[in-house]
Every structure is written in C-alpha cells, then in structure tokens.
C-alpha positions in Angstrom: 2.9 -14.9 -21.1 3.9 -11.4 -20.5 7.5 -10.3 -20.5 10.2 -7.9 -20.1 13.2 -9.9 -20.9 17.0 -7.8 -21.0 19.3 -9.6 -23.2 22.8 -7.2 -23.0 24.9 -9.6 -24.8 27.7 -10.2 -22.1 27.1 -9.3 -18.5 30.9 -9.6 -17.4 31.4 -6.0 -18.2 28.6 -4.5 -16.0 29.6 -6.9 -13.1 33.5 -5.7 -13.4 31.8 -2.1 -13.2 29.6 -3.0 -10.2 32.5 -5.0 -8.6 29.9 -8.1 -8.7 29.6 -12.0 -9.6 27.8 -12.1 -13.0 25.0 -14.0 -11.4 24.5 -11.2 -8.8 24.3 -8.9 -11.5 21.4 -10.8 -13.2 19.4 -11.5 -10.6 20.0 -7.8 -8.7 18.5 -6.2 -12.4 15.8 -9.3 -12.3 14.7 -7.9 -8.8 14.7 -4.4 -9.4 12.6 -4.8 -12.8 10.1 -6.7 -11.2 10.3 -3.8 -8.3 9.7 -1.4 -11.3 6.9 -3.5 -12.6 5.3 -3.5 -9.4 5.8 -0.1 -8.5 4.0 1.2 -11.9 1.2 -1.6 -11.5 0.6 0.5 -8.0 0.8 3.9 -9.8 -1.6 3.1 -12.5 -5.6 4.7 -12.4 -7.0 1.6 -15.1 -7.3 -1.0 -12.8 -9.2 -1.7 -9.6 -7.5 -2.6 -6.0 -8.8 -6.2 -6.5 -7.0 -6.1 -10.0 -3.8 -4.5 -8.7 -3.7 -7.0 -5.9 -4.1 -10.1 -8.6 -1.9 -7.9 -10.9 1.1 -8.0 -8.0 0.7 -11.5 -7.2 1.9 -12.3 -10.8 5.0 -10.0 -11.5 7.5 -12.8 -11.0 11.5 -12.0 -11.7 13.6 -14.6 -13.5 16.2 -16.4 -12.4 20.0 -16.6 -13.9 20.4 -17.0 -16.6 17.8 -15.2 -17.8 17.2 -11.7 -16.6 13.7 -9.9 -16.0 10.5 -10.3 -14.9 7.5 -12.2 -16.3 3.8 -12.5 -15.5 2.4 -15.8 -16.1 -1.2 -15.5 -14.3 -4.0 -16.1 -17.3 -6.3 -13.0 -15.6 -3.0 -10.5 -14.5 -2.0 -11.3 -18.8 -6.1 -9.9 -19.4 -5.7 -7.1 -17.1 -2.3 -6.1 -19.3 -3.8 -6.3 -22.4 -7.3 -6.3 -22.1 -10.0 -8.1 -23.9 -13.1 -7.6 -26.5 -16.4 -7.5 -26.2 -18.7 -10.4 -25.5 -22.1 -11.8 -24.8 -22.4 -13.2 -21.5 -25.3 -15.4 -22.0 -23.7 -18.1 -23.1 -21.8 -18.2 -19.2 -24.9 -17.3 -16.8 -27.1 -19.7 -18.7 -24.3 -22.4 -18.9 -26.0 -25.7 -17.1 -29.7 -24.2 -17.6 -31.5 -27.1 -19.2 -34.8 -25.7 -20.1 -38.4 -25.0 -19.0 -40.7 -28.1 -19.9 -43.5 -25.7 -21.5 -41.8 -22.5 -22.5 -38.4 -24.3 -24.1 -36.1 -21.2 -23.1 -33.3 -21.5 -20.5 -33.4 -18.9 -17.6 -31.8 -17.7 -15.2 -32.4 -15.4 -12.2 -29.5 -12.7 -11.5 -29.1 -10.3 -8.2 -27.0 -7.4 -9.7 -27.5 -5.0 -6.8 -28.5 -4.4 -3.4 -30.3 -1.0 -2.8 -30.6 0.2 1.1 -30.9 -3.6 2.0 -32.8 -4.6 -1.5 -31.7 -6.6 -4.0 -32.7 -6.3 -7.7 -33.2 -9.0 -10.1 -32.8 -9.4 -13.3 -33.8 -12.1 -15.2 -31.3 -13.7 -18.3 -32.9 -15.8 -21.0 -31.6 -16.6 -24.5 -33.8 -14.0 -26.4 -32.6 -11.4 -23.8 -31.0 -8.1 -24.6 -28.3 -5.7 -22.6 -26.2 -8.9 -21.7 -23.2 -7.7 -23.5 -19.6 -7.2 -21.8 -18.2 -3.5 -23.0 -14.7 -5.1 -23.0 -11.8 -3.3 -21.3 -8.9 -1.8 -23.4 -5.9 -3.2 -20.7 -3.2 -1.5 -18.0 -0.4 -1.6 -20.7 1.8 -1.2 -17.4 4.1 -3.2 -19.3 5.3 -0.4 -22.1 6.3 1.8 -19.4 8.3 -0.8 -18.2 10.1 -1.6 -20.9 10.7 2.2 -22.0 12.8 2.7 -18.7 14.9 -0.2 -18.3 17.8 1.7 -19.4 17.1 4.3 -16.8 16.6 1.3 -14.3 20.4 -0.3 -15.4 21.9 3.5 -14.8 20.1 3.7 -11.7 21.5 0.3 -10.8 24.7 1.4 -11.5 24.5 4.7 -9.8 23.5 2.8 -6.4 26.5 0.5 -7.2 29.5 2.7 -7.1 28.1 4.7 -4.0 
C-alpha cells in the first residue's frame, strides 16, 4: 500500500486555531491531501491517460482517526513505483500445450494494425525480443509528501478568511 499518513501529535490545537471539531480538522486535511494527490497525478508527463485515470480511481483519503490519503489498487501501487524487467513468454504462452510433432508451445500475437492491416508476430519458447523494458514509476507520491506542510498552511490560511 501506498501512503501519505500526517501524524501531528495532538490535533486540538489546530482545530482551536481553525475554530473547528477535531474530527473536522482530520478529515478537512484527509480531503485536501488526497485533492493534492490527485491534482499532481493530473500534472505529471510519466504516465498515460488510461494510467492517470486508474491512478485517480485509487487516491482514497482516510477517515478519523487517521489522517491522509492512501492508494490501495495493486496496478495504481505499480504505476507509483514502477517495476523491473521481464520476459513475457511465460504469460502469452501460459495454457499453450504443445504441438504433437514439433514439441514447442506457440502462440500467434496481432501487435499492430497498419492502414487496416494487422501484423503478426509469432511467440514460441526459443523466441527472442519478448522482453518487457520495465518502467521506472510516477513517484507522484514524493511530491506529495514534500508539501504537506505547505498544504496545512494553506489550510489554515483558507480557515481564518
């Protein structure tokens, strides 16, 4: 899981100062960090639209009495901090039982389609080029976390206004 948890010792104070309940308090900083969170996810260039849309789906904000936000979502966690290379063999030929006279599993793959025509490729277990480059993660999350105290001033600001 993927967090940015606020632990400020004893809310009471900032709640006097924002003339608040203490459980208004956590949950108003709970929203506007997963606001934040969102709002960066949106801003960033290393992930797609489909990523950024599966990304925003996750950023969930906790409830009193813990204050924050959290991402739970197995894929939004890989799209934070990425993942290594692999081989993808094992996946497209997972099922393939194979051929009765050449022994080797295959599997037909359309990668592309080209002004109405698709190109095949076919996967086999002595194939080559089947690797995954990996993908070296958003890291949304470390901006996040480096302006929460800007966010709690902001909060504050907005507050007394």
């Amino acid at each position: 899981m993927a967090r940015v948890r606020i632990d400020l010792g004893s809310f009471t104070l900032l709640a006097r100062m924002m003339r608040m309940r203490v459980e208004e308090v956590r949950s108003k900083i709970s929203f506007y960090v997963a606001d934040y969170w969102q709002e960066q996810v949106m801003n960033t260039g290393r992930l797609s639209n489909r990523g950024k849309a599966r990304y925003l789906q996750a950023i969930q904000a906790y409830r009193d009495p813990k204050v924050g936000a959290y991402i739970d979502d197995k894929i939004a966690i890989l799209l934070e901090t990425g993942w290594g290379a692999f081989d993808m063999k094992p996946g497209l030929l997972w099922g393939i039982k194979g051929l009765p006279f050449f022994g080797l599993r295959r599997r037909v793959i359309p990668i592309k389609q080209i002004g109405g025509n698709v190109e095949f490729r076919t996967v086999t277990e002595n194939s080559k080029g089947w690797i995954h480059p990996g993908y070296g993660g958003g890291h949304v999350i470390n901006r996040v976390k480096r302006n929460i105290p800007n966010l709690i001033k902001e909060i504050l600001e907005r507050s007394q206004k």
